[in-house]
N, C-alpha and C positions, 0 to 999 in steps of 0.2 A: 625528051629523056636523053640524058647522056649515055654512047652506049662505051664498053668497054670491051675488050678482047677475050676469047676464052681459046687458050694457047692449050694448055694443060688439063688432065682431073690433079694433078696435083697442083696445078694453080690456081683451084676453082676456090681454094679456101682464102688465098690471098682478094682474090677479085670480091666475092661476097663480103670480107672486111670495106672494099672501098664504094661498093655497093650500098651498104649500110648509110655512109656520106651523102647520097644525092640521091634522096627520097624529096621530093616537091610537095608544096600546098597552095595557097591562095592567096589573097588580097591586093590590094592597093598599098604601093607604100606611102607611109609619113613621116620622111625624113627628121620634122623637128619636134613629131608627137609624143609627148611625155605622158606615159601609161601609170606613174604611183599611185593612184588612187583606185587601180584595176589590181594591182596583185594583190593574190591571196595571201593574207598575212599570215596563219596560221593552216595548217594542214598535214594529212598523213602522207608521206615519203610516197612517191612514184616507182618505191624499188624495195625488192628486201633484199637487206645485206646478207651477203652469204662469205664472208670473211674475206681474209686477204694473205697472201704467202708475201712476205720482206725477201728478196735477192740480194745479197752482198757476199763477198768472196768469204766463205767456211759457212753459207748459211742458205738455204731453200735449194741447195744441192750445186752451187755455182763452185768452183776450186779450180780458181783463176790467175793469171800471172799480174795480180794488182798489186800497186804501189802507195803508198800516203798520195793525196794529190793528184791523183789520175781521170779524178771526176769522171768516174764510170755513170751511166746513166744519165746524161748530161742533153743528150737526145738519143733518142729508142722508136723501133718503129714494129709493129708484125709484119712479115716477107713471106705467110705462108708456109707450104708445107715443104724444107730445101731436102730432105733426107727422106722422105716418102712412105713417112711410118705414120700419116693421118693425122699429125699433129702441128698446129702454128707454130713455127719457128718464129725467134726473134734476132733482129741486130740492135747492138747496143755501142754507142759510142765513147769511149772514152778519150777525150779527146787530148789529153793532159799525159799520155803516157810518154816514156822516155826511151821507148826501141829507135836505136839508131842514131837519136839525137835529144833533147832536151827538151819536152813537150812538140814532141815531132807528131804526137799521135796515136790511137789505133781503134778498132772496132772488133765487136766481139759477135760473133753468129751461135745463140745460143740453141739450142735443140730441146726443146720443151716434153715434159710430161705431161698427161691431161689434168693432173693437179694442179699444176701452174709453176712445177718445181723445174727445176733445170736437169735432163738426163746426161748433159755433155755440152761442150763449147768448144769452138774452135777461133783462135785470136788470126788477125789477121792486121799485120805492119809493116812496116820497113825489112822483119826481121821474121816475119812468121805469114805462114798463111799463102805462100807462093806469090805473093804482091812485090812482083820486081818490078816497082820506081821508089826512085831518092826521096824523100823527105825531110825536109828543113829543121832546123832546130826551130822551136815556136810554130810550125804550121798549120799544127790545130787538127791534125784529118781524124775525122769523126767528130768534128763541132756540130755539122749536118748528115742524119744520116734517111734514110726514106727506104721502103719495100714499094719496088716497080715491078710488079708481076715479070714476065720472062720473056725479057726483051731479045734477048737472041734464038726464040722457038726449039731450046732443047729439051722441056719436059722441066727446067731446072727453077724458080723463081729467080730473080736479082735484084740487085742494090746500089741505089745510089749514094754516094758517100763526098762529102765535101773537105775541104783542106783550104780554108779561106784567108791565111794571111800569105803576102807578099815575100818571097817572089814568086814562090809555087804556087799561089792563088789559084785552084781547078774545083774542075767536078767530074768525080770519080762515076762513071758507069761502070759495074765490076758483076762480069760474068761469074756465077757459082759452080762446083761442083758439089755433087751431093755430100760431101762431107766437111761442106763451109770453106772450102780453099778456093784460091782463086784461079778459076779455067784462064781469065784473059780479063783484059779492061779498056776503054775507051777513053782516054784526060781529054774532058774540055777546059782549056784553060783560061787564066783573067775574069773565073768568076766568083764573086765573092759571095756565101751562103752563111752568115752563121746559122742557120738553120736552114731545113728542108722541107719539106710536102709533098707528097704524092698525091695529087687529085683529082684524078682518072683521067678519064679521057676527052677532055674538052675539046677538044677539034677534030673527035671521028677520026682520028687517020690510024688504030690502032694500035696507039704508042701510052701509055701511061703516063703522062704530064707533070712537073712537078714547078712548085716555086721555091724561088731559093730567098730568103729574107737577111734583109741586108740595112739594119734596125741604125747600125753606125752611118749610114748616109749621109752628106750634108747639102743633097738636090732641095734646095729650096730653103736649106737654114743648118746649123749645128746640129746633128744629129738629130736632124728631123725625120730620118729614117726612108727605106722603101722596100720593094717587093718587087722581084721579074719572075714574070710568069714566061715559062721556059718551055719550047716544044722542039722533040729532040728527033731527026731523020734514022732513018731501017739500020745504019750504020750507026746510030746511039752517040752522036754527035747533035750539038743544035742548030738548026738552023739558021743560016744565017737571015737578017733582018724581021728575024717572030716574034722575038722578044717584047714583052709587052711590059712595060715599065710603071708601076703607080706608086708616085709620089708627089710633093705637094705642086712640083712643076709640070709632071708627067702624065697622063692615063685618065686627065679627065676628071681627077681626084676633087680637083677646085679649093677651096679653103677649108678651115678646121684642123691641121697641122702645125706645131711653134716646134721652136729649138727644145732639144733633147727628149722630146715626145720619145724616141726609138720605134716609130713607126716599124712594123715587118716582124718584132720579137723573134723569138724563139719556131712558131711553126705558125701555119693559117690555117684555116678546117672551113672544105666547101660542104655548104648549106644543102645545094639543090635548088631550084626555082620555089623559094617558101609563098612567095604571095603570086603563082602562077601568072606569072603576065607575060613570060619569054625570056626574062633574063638569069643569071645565077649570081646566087647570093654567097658572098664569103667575106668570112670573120676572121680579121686580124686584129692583131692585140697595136698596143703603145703603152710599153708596162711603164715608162715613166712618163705618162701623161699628167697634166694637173701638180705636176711638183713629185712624182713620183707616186699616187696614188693608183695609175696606171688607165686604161681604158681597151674596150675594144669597138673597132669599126665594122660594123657589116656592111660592106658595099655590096650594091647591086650591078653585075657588068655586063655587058653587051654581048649575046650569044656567040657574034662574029667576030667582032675587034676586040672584045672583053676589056675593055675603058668602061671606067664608071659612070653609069646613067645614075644613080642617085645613091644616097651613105645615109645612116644614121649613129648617131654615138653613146655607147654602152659605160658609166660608171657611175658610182656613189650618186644615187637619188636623181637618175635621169633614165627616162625611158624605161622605168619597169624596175630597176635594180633597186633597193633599196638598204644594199649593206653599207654601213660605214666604214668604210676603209683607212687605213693607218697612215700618219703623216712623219712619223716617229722617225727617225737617226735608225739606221740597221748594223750592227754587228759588224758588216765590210765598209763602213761609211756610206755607203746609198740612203735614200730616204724612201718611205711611202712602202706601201703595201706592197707594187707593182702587179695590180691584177693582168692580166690580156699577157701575160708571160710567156703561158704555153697555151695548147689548147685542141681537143679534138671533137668531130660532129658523131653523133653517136649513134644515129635514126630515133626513129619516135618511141621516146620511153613512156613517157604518159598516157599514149594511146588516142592523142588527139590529132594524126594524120602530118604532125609537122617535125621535122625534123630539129634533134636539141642538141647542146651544145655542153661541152664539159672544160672549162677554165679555171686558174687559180689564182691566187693571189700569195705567192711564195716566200714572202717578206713579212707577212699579217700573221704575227703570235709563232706557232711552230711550221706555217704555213698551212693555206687552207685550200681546199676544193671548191668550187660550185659547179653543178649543173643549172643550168639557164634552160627552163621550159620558154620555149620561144612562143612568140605568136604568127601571126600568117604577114603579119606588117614589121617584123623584125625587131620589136619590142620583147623585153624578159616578162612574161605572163605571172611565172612564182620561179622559186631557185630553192637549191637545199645546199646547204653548206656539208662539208665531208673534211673533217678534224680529228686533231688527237680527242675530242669532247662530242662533238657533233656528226651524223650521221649510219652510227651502230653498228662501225667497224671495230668499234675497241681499237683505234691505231694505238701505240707506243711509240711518239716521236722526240725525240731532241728538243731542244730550246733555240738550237740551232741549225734545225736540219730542213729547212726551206723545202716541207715535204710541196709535191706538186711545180718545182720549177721545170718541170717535161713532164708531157703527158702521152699518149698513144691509145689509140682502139687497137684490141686482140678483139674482139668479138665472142663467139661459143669457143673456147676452146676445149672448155670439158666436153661437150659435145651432147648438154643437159636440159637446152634452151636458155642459157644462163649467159651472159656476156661480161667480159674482162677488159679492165682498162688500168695501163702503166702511169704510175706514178714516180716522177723520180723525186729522187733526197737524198740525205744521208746529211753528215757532220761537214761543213764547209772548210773546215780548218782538221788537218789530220785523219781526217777519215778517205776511203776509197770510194764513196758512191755508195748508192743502194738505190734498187727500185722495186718500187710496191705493187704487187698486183693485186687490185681489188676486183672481188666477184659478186656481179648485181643481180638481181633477177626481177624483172618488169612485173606491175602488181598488174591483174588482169580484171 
């Protein structure tokens, strides 16, 4: 069992979110086992819908300093409770803003209601938020952004936050205050994340882990993408030589990787030990695998050295999945659906002891959801889709608004037994962002 830190009661809400991630189960794995003739093709939803609040600037209570183009919501994460009124805060990246310089960055520390609405937010940039360092024009900071439970033991939760192009290439460890400003921060620099993960605590030293995905790689071919799993010292620095690198040359990965796969997407979401044999299972996407159709990998890695002991691969009519996903020309010129985009572990919604999986395909129609009822051998058992048509949210989306390209677990936030998970979208062209929070409720 992984175990994690318990720093705080006010960061007991953040840690029971990453708690949720690394619930284990059973089996033997089969790497090249194809399960389609096992899923349920037909059946009643694992959840009832219990609707969804839309966040964009004049709307679910956000009145925020956004811009055309800011790609608010672009990655999001929950960080727990930063202001101590009992409720999961979030951070939200927009990574596109122009404080100080011209897509130089920024991130947003929202302060939640128990409806899901926003009571207040605090920005935080080049220009806002007490974050004194420089930021480049193009640096991107808030492409990645992650909730690290409370890395400097002040009561407080924190954040980590990435700024992945060159030359400022870092990663932001950023001390909070209770009103979302920044006490202090720690730049580890030269690394490159477009996206983050927080995924507890995998090496006991009571530090909250994170990977940072790095989908542009070209370790092993043209944008065959990769993933460093990052473990960071009491001074919120990383270590040096921990890093543990998986890509098509690196980590043990072995074959199954081509040029432009985008190995690492957007975020990775640990399993837990699904088929209980010792090792941890996690699921990274390769949203332009197959020609852009996309994919996800579930590796299984090594408790100790965490290198891949064995993988199998998740898309279109392989191992249990059986949607058809889209081959189509997209709106920005990209092709394919790009399922394995984003992606978070959600614990066991079905009630079948194994931990599932919430992915999209953010390219396919207005963009879609699935949840992947996993099995104990890391095959898709059944999946429900979650659409402007499909899964009894009533969404209202765009034609263009790539709902589901970032995902996130909040967990109970109503605090009703009910669990919450962020969607981002919004309009790709002129629009600021938005992201959906939808609320589940497990059938019992």
């Amino acid at each position: 069992m992984i175990s994690l830190p318990v720093t705080s009661r006010r960061n007991y809400l953040f840690l029971s979110i990453v708690v949720c991630t690394l619930f284990s189960c059973s089996s033997e794995d089969s790497p090249d086992k194809n399960t389609d003739d096992e899923v349920i093709a037909d059946h009643t939803a694992f959840y009832q819908a219990e609707g969804f609040i839309k966040i964009e600037n004049g709307f679910g209570g956000l009145n925020a300093d956004l811009d055309s183009g800011d790609r608010f919501a672009r990655d999001h994460d929950a960080i727990g409770d930063v202001n101590g009124d009992g409720v999961i805060d979030y951070i939200i990246g927009a990574r596109s803003d122009d404080d100080g310089a011209v897509d130089a960055g920024a991130v947003y520390i929202l302060f939640m209601n128990r409806d899901g609405s926003v009571a207040s937010n605090q920005k935080i940039s080049a220009v806002h938020g007490n974050f004194q360092d420089t930021l480049n024009a193009r640096n991107f900071f808030g492409y990645g952004v992650a909730g690290i439970g409370d890395y400097n033991s002040d009561g407080i939760p924190d954040i980590a936050v990435s700024a992945p192009v060159a030359p400022n290439n870092a990663l932001y460890i950023i001390y909070l205050n209770s009103d979302g400003t920044v006490k202090d921060f720690i730049k580890n620099n030269n690394i490159i994340a477009q996206g983050l993960s927080a995924i507890g605590d995998i090496n006991n030293d009571g530090r909250i882990d994170l990977v940072a995905c790095n989908p542009g790689s070209d370790d092993g071919g043209r944008n065959r993408g990769a993933i460093n799993i990052l473990f960071l010292n009491s001074d919120s620095q990383i270590i040096p030589n921990s890093t543990v690198t998986i890509s098509s040359t690196q980590g043990q990965l072995g074959t199954g990787l081509e040029d432009e796969d985008q190995f690492g997407g957007r975020e990775v979401a640990m399993l837990g030990d699904l088929d209980k044999d010792g090792t941890l299972e996690m699921a990274v996407g390769a949203f332009m695998s197959d020609g852009g159709k996309g994919a996800i990998w579930i590796l299984s890695l090594d408790a100790t050295t965490f290198n891949v002991v064995s993988k199998i691969k998740i898309t279109d009519g392989l191992n249990g999945f059986t949607e058809t996903l889209d081959m189509e020309e997209n709106p920005n010129g990209t092709f394919g659906a790009q399922f394995g985009h984003a992606m978070c572990a959600t614990g066991d919604i079905d009630g079948d002891g194994i931990t599932d999986l919430i992915t999209g395909a953010n390219q396919q129609s207005e963009g879609n959801g699935y949840i992947l009822y996993l099995n104990a051998d890391k095959t898709v058992k059944t999946y429900d889709k979650i659409s402007a048509t499909d899964g009894e949210f009533n969404l209202v989306l765009g034609s263009e608004d790539r709902f589901a390209r970032s995902i996130s677990y909040v967990g109970d936030i109503k605090g009703d037994g009910s669990f919450a998970v962020n969607f981002g979208g919004g309009v790709e062209v002129g629009g600021t962002g938005s992201l959906y929070t939808l609320f589940f409720r497990p059938m019992e």
